[in-house]
Wavefront OBJ file of the C-alpha trace (Angstrom):
o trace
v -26.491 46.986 -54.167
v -26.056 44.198 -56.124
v -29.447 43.643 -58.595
v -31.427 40.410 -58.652
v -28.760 38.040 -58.903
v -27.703 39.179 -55.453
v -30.833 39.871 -53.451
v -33.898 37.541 -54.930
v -31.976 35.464 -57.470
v -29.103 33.303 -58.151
v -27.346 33.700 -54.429
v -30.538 33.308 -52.287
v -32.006 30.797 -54.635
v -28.549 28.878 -54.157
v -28.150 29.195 -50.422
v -31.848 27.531 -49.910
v -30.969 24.773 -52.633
v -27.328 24.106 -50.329
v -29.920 23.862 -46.910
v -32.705 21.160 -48.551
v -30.191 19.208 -50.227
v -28.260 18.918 -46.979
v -31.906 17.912 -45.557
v -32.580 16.011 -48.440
v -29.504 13.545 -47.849
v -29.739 13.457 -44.068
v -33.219 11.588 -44.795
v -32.632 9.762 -47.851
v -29.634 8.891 -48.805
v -26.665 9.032 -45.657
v -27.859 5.834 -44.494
v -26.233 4.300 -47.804
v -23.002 5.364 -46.191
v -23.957 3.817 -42.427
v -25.026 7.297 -41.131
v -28.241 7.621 -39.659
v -30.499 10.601 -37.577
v -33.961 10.342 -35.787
v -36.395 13.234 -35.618
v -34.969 15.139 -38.346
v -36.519 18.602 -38.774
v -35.913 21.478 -40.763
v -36.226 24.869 -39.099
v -37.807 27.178 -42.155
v -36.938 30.015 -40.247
v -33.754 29.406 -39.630
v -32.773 28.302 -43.132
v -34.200 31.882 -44.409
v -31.788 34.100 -41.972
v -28.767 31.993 -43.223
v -30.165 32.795 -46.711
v -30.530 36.387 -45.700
v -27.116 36.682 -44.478
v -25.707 35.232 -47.136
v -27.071 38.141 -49.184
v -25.837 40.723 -46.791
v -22.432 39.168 -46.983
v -22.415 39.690 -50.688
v -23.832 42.964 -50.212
v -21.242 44.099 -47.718
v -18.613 42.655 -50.412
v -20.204 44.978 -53.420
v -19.587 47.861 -51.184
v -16.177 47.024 -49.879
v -15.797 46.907 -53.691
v -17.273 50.225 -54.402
v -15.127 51.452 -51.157
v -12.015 50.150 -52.671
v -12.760 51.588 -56.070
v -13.579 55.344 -54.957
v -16.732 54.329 -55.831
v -19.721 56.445 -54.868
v -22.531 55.007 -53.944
v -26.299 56.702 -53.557
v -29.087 54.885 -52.710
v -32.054 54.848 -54.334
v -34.244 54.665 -57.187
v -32.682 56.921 -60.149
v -34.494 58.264 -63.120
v -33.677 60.668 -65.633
v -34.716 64.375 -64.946
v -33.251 66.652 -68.526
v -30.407 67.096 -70.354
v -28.341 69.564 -69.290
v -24.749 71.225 -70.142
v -23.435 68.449 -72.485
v -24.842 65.241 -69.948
v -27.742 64.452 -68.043
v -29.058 65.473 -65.030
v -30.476 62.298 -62.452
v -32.424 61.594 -59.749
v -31.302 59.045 -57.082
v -33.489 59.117 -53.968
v -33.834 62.599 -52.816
v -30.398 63.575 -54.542
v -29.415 65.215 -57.790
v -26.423 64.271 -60.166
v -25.104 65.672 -63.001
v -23.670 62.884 -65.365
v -21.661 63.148 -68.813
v -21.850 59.283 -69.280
v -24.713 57.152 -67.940
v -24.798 53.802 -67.913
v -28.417 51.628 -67.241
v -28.366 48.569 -65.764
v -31.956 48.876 -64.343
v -32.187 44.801 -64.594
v -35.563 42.781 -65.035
v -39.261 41.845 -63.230
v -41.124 38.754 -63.079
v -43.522 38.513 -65.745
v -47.025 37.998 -64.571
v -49.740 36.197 -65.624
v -52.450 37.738 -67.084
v -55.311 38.180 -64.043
v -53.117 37.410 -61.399
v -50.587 40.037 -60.263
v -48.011 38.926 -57.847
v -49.262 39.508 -53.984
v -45.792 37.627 -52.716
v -48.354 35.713 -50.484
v -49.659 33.164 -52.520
v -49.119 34.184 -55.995
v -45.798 34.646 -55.964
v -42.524 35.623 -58.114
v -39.027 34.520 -57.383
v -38.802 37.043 -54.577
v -42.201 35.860 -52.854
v -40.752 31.735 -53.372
v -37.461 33.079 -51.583
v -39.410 34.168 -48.613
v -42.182 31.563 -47.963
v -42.236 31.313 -43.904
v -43.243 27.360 -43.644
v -43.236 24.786 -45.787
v -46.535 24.439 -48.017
v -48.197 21.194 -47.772
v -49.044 21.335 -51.701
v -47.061 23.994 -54.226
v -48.200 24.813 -57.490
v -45.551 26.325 -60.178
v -46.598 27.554 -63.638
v -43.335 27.551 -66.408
v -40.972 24.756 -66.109
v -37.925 27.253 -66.449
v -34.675 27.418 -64.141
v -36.461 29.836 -61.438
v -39.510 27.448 -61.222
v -37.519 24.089 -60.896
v -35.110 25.834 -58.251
v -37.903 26.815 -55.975
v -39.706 23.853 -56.980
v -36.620 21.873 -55.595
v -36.093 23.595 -52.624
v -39.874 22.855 -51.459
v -40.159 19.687 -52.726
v -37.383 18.336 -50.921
v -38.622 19.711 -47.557
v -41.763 18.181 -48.115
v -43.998 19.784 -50.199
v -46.033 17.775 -52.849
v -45.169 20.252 -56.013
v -46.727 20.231 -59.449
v -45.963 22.118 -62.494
v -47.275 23.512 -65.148
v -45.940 24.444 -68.664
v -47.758 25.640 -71.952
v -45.072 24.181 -74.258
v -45.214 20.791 -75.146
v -41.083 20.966 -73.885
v -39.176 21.233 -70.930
v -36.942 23.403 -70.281
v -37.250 24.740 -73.770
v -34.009 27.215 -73.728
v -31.833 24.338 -73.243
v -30.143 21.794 -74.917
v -33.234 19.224 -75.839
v -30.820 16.460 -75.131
v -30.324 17.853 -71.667
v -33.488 18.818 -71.135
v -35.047 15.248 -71.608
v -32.545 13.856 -69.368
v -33.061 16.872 -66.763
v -37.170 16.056 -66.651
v -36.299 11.829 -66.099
v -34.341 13.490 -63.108
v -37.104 16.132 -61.976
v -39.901 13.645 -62.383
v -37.826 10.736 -60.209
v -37.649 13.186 -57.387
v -40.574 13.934 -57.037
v -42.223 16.915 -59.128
v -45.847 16.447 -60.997
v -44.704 18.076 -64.375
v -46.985 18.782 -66.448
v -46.451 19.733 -70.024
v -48.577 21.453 -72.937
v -51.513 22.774 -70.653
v -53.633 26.085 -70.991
v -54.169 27.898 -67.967
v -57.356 29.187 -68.494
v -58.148 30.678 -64.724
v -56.167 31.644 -61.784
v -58.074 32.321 -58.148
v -56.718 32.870 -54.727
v -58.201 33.410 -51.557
v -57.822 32.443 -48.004
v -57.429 28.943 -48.187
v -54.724 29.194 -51.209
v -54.891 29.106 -54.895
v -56.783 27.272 -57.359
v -55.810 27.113 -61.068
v -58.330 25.728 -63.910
v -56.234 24.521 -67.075
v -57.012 22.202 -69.722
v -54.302 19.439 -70.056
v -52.656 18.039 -73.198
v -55.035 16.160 -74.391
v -57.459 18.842 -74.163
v -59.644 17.694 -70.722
v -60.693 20.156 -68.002
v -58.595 20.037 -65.079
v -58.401 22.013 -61.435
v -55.214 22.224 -59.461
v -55.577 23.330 -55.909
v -52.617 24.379 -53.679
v -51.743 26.102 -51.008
v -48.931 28.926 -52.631
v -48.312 29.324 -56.349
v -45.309 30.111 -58.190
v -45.342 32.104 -61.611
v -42.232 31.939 -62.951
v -42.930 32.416 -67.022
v -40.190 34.712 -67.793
v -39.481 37.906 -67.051
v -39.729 41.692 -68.546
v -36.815 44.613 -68.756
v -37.652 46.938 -66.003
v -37.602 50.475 -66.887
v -40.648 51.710 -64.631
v -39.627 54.659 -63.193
v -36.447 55.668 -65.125
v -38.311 58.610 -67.391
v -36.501 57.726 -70.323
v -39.363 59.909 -72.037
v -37.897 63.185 -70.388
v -34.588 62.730 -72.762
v -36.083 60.379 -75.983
v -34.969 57.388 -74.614
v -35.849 54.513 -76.943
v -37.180 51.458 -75.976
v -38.538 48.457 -78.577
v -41.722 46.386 -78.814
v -40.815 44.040 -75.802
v -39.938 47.720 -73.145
v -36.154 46.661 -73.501
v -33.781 49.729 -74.034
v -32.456 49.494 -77.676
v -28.598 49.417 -77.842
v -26.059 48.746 -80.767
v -23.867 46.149 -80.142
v -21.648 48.120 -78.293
v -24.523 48.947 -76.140
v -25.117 52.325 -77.012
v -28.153 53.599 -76.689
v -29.885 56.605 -79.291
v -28.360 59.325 -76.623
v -24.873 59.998 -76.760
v -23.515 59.722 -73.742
v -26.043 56.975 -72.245
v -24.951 53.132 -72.591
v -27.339 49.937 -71.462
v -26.507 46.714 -70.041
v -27.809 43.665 -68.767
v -31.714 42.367 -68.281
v -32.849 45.524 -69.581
v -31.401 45.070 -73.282
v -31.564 42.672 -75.842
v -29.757 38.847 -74.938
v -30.250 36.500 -72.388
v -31.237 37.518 -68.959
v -28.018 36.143 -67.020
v -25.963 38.104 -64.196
v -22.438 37.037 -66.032
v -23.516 38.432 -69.496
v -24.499 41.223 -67.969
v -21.146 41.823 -66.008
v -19.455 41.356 -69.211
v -21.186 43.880 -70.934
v -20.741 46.157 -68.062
v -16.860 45.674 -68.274
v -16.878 45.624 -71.813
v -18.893 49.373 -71.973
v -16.510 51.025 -68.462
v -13.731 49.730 -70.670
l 1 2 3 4 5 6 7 8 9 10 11 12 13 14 15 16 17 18 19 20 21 22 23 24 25 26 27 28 29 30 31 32 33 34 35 36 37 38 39 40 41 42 43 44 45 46 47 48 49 50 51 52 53 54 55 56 57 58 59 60 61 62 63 64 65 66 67 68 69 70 71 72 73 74 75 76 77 78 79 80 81 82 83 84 85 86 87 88 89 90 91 92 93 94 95 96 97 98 99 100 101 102 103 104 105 106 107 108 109 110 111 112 113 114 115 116 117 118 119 120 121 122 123 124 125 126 127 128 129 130 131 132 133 134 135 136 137 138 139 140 141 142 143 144 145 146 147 148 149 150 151 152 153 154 155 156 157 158 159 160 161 162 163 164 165 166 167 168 169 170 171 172 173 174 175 176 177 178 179 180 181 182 183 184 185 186 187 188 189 190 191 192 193 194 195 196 197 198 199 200 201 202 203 204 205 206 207 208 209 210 211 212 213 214 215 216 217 218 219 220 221 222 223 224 225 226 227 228 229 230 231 232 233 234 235 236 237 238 239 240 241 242 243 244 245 246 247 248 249 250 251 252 253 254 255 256 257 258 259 260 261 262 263 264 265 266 267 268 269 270 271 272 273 274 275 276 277 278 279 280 281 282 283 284 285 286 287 288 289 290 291 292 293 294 295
């Protein structure tokens, strides 16, 4: 249980920031307060089982939760089957459940880019960055958005050389521009290559990592080759798999459910929430709306 946020965003992306900035300061900066270490090493492997275990932990706590609550919990992926007697009858894993109110919350994927799908081995989305067994000696990330900056971060600090790569001529264009120009000073003093107003025009990866032709700002031809790549240019509702089609489901131009703004969808009965409606893709919207609709 528990979506992206839990398992390959916001709390595993935040429990690998905690471990390289403690690794960061240990190196860099504790000696400004007369504390110093020799032979300072980060254990990769080690780092990623805390990370894991701090998504069980919030796992476990979701299902406490759903314990608590009289909650019941099936696991697996669900997807309409018919309507039938006044609801909807469901598929979740091998199971069958007959439902008068349905609620989606079927979240988001990474977007890819165009000619090179996500193998989480060295093209990879947020979940591939969240797993990456050593660190790269050179890290590539197309899209200077939050998910591309966090992993970005986390590598660069345990001693990756990172670049990245946006099409805009901004950074970090959904936030304040203010903030944003003070955030890149920041990025760019720490260490990351950014960047901005390229074209990616070509994408190959093979054995010894990934290479990525792009013309830069100012139009030139230029190559970029690294050992793991990072696509993190946004991401797309995720309905694959639910059969909205079965009960005339609507969906709009982008493959986001269409809701009112109560989030109702076009079948009475069946509400949507989250990533996979209109709004920004964030885990506390979505948790509002999801109160807001059992309410």
């Amino acid at each position: 249980p528990g979506g992206t946020c839990t398992n390959v965003g916001c709390i595993p992306s935040k429990a690998l920031l905690q471990s390289s900035e403690h690794y960061e300061h240990l190196n860099h900066h504790f000696a400004d307060h007369g504390i110093t270490a020799d032979n300072v090493k980060i254990d990769v492997a080690r780092m990623l089982a805390r990370k894991d275990t701090v998504v069980k932990q919030n796992n476990d706590g979701i299902l406490y939760l759903f314990k608590k609550n009289k909650v019941t919990f099936f696991h697996g992926r669900g997807s309409f089957v018919a309507a039938q007697d006044g609801g909807y009858a469901l598929k979740a894993g091998e199971d069958t459940i007959l439902a008068k109110q349905v609620i989606l919350a079927t979240g988001s994927n990474a977007r890819a880019l165009p000619g090179a799908p996500f193998d989480e081995e060295n093209i990879l989305s947020n979940d591939g960055a969240l797993r990456v067994g050593t660190t790269p000696a050179t890290l590539g990330v197309i899209g200077s958005g939050v998910i591309g900056l966090e992993m970005g971060s986390v590598w660069r600090r345990l001693g990756a050389k990172v670049t990245v790569l946006e099409a805009l001529p901004t950074f970090l264009g959904a936030v304040d521009e203010s903030v944003a120009k003070e955030a890149a000073k920041i990025f760019r003093k720490q260490g990351l290559d950014i960047q901005l107003g390229v074209k990616i025009t070509e994408v190959k990866s093979g054995k010894s990592g990934v290479t990525v032709a792009y013309t830069d700002a100012r139009g030139a031809a230029q190559t970029l080759a690294v050992d793991k790549l990072i696509v993190s240019i946004g991401r797309v509702p995720n309905t694959i798999g639910l059969n909205g089609e079965a009960v005339g489901l609507k969906l709009d131009e982008r493959g986001a459910i269409v809701v009112d703004d109560e989030c109702k969808t076009n079948l009475p009965g069946v509400w949507a929430i989250g990533d996979v409606v209109r709004g920004p893709m964030l885990a506390h919207k979505a948790e509002e709306e999801g109160v807001a609709v059992a309410e």
